[in-house]
N, C-alpha and C positions, 0 to 999 in steps of 0.2 A: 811787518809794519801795520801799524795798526792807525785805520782812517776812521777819523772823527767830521760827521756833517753838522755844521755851527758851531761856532766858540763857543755858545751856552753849553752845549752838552759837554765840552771837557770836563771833566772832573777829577782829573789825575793832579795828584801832590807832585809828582815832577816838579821840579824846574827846568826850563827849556833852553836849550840854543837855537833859535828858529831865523830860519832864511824864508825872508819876505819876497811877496814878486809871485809873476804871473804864470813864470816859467812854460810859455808853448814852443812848443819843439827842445827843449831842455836839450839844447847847443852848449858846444862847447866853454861858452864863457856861465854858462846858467851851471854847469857840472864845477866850475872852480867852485862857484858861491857853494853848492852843496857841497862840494869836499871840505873847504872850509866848516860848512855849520858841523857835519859829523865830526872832522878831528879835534875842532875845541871842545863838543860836549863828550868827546874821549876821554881828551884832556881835563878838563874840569867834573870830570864822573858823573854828567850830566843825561839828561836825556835829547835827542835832536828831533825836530821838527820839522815843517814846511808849512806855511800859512798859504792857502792863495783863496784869489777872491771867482766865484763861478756863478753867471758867464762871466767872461771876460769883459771888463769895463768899458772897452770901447764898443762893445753891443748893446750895452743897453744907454749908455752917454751917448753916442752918435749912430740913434738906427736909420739915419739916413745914409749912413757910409756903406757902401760894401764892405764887409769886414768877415773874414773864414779864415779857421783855427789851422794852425801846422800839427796840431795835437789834439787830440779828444781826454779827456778828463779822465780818463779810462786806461788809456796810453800812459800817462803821463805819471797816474798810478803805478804801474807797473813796473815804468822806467825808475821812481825813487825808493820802491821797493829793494831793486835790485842794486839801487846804491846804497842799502842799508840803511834809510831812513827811520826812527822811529815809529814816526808819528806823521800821516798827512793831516791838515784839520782843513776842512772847506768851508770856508763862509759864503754864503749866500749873499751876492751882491746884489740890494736895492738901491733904491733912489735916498730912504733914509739915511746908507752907510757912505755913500755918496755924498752925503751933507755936512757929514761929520769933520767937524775942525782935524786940524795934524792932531791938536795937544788932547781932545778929546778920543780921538784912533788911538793912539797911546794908552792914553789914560785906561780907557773903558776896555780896550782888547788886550793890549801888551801887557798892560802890567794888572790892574784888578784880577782878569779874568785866568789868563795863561802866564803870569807869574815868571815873564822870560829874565833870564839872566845875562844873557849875549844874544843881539838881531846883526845876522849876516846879511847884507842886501849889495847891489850892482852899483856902479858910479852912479847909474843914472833914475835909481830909484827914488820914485815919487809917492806921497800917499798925502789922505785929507781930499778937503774939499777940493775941486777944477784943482788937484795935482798942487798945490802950495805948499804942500809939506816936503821938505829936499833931503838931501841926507844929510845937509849943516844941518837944520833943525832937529832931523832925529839925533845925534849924539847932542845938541843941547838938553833936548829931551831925556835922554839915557842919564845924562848928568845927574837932571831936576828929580826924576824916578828911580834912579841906583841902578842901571844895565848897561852894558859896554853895548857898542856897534864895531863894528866891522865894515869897515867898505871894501867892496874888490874892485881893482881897478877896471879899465877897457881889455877885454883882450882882443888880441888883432891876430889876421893872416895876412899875409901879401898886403900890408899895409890898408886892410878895411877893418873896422873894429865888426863885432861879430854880435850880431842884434837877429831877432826875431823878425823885424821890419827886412832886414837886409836878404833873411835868407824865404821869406814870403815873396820878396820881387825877383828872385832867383829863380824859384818856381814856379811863379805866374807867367814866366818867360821859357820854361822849359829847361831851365838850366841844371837839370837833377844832378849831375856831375859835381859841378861849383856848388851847391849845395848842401851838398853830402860832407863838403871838408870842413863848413862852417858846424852842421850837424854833429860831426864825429860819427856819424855812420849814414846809413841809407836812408834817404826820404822815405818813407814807407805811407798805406793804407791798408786798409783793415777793414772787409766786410762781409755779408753774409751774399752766400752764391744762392742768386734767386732765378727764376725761369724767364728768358728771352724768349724772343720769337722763332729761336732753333735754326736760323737762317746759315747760321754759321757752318753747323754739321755736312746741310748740304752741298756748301762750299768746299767741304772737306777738311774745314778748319774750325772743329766743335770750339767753342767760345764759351767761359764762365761769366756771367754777367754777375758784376759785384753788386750790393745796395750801399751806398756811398752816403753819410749823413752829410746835409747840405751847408751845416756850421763848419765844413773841413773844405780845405784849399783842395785842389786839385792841378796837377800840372797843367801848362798848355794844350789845346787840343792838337794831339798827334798818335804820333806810335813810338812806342820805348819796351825798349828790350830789360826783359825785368829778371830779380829770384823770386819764387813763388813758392811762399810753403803752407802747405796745407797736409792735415794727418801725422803729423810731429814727419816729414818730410819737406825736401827744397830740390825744386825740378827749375829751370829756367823758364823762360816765357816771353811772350810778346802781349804785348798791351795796347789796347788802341782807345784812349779819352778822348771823347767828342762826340758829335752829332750823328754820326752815323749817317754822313749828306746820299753816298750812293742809294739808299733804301728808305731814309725814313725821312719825317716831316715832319716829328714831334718839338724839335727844338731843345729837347731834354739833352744833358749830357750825359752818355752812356759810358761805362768802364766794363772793357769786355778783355776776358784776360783767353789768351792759346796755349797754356800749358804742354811745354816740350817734353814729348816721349811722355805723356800723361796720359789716359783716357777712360779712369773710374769717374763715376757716376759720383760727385760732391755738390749738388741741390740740397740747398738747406744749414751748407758747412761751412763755419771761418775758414779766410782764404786770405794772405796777408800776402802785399806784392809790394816789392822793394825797388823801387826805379835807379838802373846800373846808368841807361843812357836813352839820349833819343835819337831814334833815327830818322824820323822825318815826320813833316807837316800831314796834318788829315786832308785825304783827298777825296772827291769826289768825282767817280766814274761812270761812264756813259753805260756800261755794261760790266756783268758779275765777271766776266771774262777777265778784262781789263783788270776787274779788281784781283780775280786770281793771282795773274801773273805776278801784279804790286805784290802781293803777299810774301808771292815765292820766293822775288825777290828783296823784299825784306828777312827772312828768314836764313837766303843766305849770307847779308849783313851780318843779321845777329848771330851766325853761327864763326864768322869771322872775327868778330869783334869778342867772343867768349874764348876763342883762341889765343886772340892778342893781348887781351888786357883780364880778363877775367875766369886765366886756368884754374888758378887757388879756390875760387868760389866752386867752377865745374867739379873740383876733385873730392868737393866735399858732399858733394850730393847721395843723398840716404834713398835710390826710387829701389 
């Protein structure tokens, strides 16, 4: 796949089938719309695409909101890589492109610039200025300029349709489970093992401290029993997100991973942890003691709950 940063710099004679849309966490109903944009430019012997706009609109439209990515641009990469995307192209979203009429979005990207032939986009997809552009007016638009649209409907589970918004409050709430089936796979994060204050080791429970970019959600603060792979390896793990109340004072949210049956030296190394489940609220302890015992007894949670629900994953394990 080949990623292009700004529409100006495409220059490819292609024609495209591109699916629009901001795709974070590229959930299951974001995968329809991609399957679609690749099979029709199969079908039409075309090239496929993905347009999205970076940041994410609602960070720089409402920087009073709290607002953190299910995906890092990075991620997300990766992911339509391996759907056999073409083409990523990222546009740089300002306050200009923000301005911009529907028919002038059209005009000036879709069709002058990137010359698409068929835009795959969601029910609920919006462009143009404050979102006025719907997806009735893009296929007016497709009309007026020569390009089919495509709309993919809602897709739903258990009767909730399957949105980014949906599976954010999922995980704000800890719900990594319920999360996961809107995903079509594991929550996951992704980061570099930097040095803590070692406190862990002494405990007898050495701890990977991840660095977690602060544009990325994070689950509620607890402990989750997680897959952890690192070194083209996947060992199980416990994970504890949050303040770290028994010892510290900083207020910062910490992610400190216990890699099971682990204990090489990865300072400095991706380290990508997959949340299976949670097993309980962060706690804070009068003493390390207290906390020990929590541990151990966490530990033998999660080693019951890898038995129960999670042999398939144990049996795949590369240590």
């Amino acid at each position: 796949m080949k990623i292009i940063y700004n529409i100006e710099n495409y220059h490819e004679k292609d024609r495209l089938v591109i699916a629009l849309g901001n795709f974070d966490g590229i959930h299951l109903a974001h995968r329809k719309i991609l399957e679609e944009t690749k099979t029709s430019a199969q079908k039409l012997g075309l090239k496929s695409a993905v347009l999205l706009l970076n940041p994410h609109p609602a960070q720089l439209l409402f920087p009073e909101r709290p607002f953190q990515l299910l995906s890092s641009l990075e991620n997300r990469a990766e992911i339509l890589a391996g759907l056999g995307m073409d083409y990523l192209i990222v546009e740089q979203f300002t306050e200009h492109i923000a301005r911009l009429s529907p028919f002038n979005f059209v005009r000036n990207y879709l069709v002058q610039t990137l010359n698409v032939a068929r835009v795959v986009v969601g029910y609920d997809y919006t462009f143009g200025h404050q979102g006025k552009g719907t997806t009735y007016a893009l296929m007016e638009l497709g009309k007026k300029f020569g390009f089919e649209v495509e709309i993919i409907p809602p897709v739903m589970i258990g009767g909730k349709v399957i949105s980014s918004s949906l599976i954010r409050e999922l995980v704000s709430r800890g719900e990594v489970e319920k999360a996961s089936k809107y995903l079509g796979a594991f929550f996951e994060r992704k980061g570099k093992v930097i040095h803590g204050e070692g406190r862990g080791a002494t405990l007898g429970f050495p701890t990977a401290n991840l660095e977690i970019s602060g544009d990325l959600l994070l689950p509620v603060n607890g402990v989750y029993l997680n897959l952890a792979q690192c070194r083209d390896k996947e060992m199980f793990a416990l994970t504890n997100v949050g303040k770290k109340p028994t010892f510290c004072t900083d207020n910062k949210t910490h992610v400190e991973v216990f890699l099971l049956g682990f204990n090489k030296d990865v300072y400095g190394e991706e380290l990508t942890v997959l949340f299976l489940h949670r097993i309980r609220d962060e706690i804070a302890f009068k003493d390390s003691q207290l906390l020990i015992k929590q541990i151990e007894q966490d530990l033998l949670k999660a080693q019951s709950l890898i038995e129960r629900k999670y042999g398939s994953l144990l049996a795949q394990q590369r240590i």
